[in-house]
N, C-alpha and C positions, 0 to 999 in steps of 0.2 A: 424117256424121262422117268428117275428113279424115285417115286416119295412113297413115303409109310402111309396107306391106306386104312380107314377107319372100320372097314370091313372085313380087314384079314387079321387084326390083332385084339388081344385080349384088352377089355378097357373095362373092368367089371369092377367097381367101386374107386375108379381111379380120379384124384383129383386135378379139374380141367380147366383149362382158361381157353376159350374160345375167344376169338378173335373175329367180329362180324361187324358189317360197315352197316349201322343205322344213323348212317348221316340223313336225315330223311327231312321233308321241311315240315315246317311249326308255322300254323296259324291261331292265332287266340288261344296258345298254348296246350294244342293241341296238335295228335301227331296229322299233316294236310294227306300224306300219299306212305301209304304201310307196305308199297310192295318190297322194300329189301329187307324189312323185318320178316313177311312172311315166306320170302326166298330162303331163306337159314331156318326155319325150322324144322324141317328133315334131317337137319344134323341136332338140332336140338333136341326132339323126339329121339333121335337115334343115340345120345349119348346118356340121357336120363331113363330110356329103356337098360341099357348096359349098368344103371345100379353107379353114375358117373356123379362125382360133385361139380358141377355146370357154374363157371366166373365167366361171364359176359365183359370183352371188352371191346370199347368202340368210341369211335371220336363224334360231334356235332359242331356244323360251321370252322369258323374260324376268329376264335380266341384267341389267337395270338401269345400265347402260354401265361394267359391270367385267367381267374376266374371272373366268368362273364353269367349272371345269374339267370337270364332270358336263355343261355345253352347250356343250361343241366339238362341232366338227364331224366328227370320225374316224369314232361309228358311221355317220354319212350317205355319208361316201364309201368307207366299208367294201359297205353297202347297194347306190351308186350303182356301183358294181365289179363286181357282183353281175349287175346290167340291162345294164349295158356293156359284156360280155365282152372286145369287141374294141377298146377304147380302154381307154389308161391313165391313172387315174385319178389326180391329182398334189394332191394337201392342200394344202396352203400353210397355216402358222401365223397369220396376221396376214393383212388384206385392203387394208394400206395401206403405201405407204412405198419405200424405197430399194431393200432384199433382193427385197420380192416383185415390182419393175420387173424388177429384173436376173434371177430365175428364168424370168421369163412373155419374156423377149429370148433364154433358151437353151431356147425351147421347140423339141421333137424328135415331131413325128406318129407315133402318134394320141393324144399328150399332151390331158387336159383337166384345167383347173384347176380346183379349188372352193377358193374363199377362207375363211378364218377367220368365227366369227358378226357379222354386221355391227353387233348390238347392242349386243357390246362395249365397242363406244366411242358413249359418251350420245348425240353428233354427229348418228349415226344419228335417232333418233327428234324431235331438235331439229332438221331438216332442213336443217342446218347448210349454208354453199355450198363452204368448205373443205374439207370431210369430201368433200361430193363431187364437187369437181373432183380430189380426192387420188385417189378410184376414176376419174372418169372418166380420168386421166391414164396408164390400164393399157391402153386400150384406141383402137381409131376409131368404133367406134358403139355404141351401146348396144340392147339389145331388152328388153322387158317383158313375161315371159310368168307372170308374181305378179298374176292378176290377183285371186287374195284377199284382198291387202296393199293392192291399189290404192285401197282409199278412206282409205289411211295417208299423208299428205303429209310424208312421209319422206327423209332425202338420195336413197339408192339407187330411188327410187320417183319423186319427183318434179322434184328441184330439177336432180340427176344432167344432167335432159335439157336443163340451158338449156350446156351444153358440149359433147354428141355428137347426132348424128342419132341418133336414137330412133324405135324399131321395135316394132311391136306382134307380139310371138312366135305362133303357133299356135294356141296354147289360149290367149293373150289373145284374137284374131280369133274364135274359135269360142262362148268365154262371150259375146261382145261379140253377136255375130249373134241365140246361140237365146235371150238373156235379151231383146234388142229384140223376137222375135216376142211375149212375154209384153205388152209394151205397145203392139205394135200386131199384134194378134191375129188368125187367122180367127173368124168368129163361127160359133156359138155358143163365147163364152169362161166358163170354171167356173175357180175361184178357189177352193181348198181350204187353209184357214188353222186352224193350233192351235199347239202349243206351251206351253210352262211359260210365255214372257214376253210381261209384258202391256204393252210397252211399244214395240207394233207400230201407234202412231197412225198415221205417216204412208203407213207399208203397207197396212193397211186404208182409208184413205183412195182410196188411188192403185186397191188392190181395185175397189173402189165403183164408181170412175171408167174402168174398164180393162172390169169383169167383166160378163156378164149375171146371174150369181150369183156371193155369196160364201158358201160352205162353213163353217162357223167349227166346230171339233173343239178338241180338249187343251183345260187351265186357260183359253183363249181364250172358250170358253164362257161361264164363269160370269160374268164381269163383265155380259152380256149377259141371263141370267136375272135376276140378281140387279136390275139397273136396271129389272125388272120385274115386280118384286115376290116372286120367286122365291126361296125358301132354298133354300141352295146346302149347307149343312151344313157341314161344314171343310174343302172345297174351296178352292183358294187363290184369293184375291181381294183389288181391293183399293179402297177409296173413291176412289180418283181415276181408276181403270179403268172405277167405274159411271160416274161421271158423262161421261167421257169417251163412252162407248159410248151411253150416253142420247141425244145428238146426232147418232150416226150412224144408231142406230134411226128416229128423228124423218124424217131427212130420206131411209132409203132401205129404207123397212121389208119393200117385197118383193121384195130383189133379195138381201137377209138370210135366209140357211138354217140355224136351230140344230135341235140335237140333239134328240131327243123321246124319248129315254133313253140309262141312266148302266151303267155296273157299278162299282157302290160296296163299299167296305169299311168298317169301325169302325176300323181303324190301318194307317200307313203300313210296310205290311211285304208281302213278298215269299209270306208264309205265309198272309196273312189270310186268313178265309172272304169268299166275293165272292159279289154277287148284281145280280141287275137289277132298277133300278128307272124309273118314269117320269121324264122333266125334273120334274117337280113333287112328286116323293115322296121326297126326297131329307132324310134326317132329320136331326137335327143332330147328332147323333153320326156321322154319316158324310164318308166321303172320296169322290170321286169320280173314280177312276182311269182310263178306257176309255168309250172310245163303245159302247151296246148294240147289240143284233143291230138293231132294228126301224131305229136311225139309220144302220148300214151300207144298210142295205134302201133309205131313203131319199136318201142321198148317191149312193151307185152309179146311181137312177132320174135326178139331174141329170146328173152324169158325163156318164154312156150317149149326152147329146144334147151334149156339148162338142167341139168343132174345136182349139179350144186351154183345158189345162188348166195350172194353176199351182200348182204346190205347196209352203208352204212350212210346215214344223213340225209334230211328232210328235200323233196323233188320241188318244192315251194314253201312259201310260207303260210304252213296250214295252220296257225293258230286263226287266223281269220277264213271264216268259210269261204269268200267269196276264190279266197285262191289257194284251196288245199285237195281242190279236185285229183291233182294229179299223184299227190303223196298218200288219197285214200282210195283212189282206185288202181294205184297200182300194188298196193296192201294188200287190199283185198282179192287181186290177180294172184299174186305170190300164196297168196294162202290155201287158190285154192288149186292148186298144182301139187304134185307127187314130187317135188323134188326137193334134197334136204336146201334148206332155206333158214339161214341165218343174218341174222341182225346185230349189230354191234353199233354200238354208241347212243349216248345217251339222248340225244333228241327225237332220234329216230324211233326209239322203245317208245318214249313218252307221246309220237306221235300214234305209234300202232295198240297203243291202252287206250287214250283219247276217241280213237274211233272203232274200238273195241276187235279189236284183232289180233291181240298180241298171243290169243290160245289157237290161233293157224297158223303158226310158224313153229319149225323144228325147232330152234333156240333162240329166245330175246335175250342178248347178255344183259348183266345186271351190270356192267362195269362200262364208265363213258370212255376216260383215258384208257384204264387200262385193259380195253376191248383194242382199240386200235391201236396201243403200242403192243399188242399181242399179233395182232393183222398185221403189221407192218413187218414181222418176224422179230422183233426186239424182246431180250430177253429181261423179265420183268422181275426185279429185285424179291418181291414176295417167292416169285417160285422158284426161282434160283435159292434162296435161304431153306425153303425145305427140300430142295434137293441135297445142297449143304449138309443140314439136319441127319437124313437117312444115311450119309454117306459113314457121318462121326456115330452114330447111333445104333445103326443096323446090328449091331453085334448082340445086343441085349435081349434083343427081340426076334432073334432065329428060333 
């Protein structure tokens, strides 16, 4: 994979449009959870050490290409003022146009810009070429460190780089590196897969073909019983999940690890009485919220012999304590193992913050989709454009 690195080229007063995803959420207008703002400032550090004039762009929610006043941008750079102490942190209304040329022309150090929401305007998400030659025209290069948005073929994302040299930021280089050990792994590789959604074919595929074992935990289970004769009870499933799963049983039945018990309840509530039960005693009156002790017992026995582990989506649903036993001690197994251990998707991160373990894992992606359409081997429009980029560009910069 060929892109222009932020560490091997000159960038010493050059002026910069960064590209970083603080889509982050907003309560009483404030920023609720700052970890992808503080994920990107090692590129930000590192570009305003280099003597760089620093344009901040980046999308919130979805506006639908109007302006929506509840998604400006104010608490983010209220937030990013906050982590910055020593740089001043300049808003700017609008991320295109006449006014905000001529403000980003009387920049004054340690000025950094963050532009208005790029969603805005439709453009954006139409990856219009106008919309973004209008951005690239603020700046002389661009860098891409959104690498959660990267599987969005978006102006500011993709098309942006057929006008500036395009740079792949810090934490783009860093998800890039530890999600490739996930596909080309030390062995023994373990593959630990659950979640609510059942509509991780081509991840469980790529599983298959990657793992020496795949792990399967959450609602991920049940399609998997169920294609085998198993009642699941009102467990969430769904006829095109069994059938789907039927063929991958067929063709990889021992490299397949399910659970061999449940902690179920009778109703989906926070209060229910809970019990364990085997995979196969699962009544129909029941829900199936958490993996039991004996499948922790089991899962932790593969772990134990993995060199590389993968993790992607919650083993229960740990937002309620009574059934996240399984998604917090198997965390905290993973962490404290020597083996590289990574994480992708975004529930799963929010589950290993939540219970405070997200600094014992080798890598917590910062990107939900575009973790797993990176796992899945699918090549994700962001990095494909700065590979683009380097290809038409490399000349200038030998």
């Amino acid at each position: 994979m060929a892109l222009f690195s932020l560490r091997e080229y000159p960038l010493a007063g050059k002026i910069v449009l960064l590209r970083v995803d603080f889509n982050v959420p907003l309560e009483n207008g404030n920023v609720a959870d700052n970890n992808r703002i503080k994920a990107t400032l090692p590129t930000i550090h590192h570009l305003v050490e280099q003597g760089c004039t620093v344009i901040l762009l980046t999308h919130l929610g979805k506006p639908g290409g109007k302006v929506v006043s509840s998604l400006r941008l104010d608490p983010v750079a209220t937030e990013l003022q906050q982590l910055l102490p020593d740089s001043q942190i300049i808003k700017l209304n609008d991320c295109i146009g006449k006014d905000i040329q001529d403000r980003i022309k009387k920049k004054k150090p340690p000025e950094i810009f963050l532009l208005e929401n790029l969603r805005f305007y439709a453009q954006e998400e139409q990856n219009n070429p106008i919309f973004a030659h209008a951005l690239a025209s603020l700046a002389e290069m661009y860098v891409n460190d959104a690498f959660a948005v990267s599987h969005r073929q978006h102006a500011s994302v993709d098309t942006i780089t057929r006008f500036l040299p395009a740079f792949a930021g810090l934490l783009m280089e860093k998800e890039i590196t530890y999600l490739s050990k996930a596909l080309h792994p030390e062995r023994p590789s373990i593959w630990l897969m659950g979640g609510a959604k059942l509509d991780k074919v081509d991840l469980l595929q790529q599983a298959l073909r990657k793992a020496d074992n795949v792990l399967i935990g959450g609602a991920l289970a049940f399609p998997f019983l169920k294609a085998q004769g198993i009642p699941v009870g009102l467990s969430k499933c769904s006829s095109q999940s069994v059938e789907i799963v039927q063929k991958l049983l067929q063709h990889h039945p021992k490299k397949i690890i399910l659970p061999v018990d449940f902690v179920v309840a009778e109703s989906f509530s926070s209060r229910a009485s809970a019990q364990v039960v085997t995979y196969n005693r699962i009544q129909h009156q029941q829900i199936a919220l958490d993996l039991g002790p004996e499948t922790i017992k089991l899962f932790k026995r593969y772990l134990r012999k993995g060199q590389t582990i993968v993790w992607n989506g919650p083993l229960g649903y740990f937002e309620w304590v009574k059934f996240s036993q399984a998604t917090k001690e198997i965390g905290r197994f993973i962490g404290s193992l020597t083996a590289t251990s990574i994480v992708g998707g975004g529930e799963t991160a929010e589950a290993m913050r939540k219970f405070h373990l997200d600094h014992t894992f080798t890598h917590l992606s910062t990107g939900g989709g575009a973790a797993l359409e990176f796992l899945a081997g699918k090549t994700l429009p962001g990095i494909a454009a700065l590979e683009r980029s380097y290809k038409k560009f490399r000349k200038i910069y030998r």
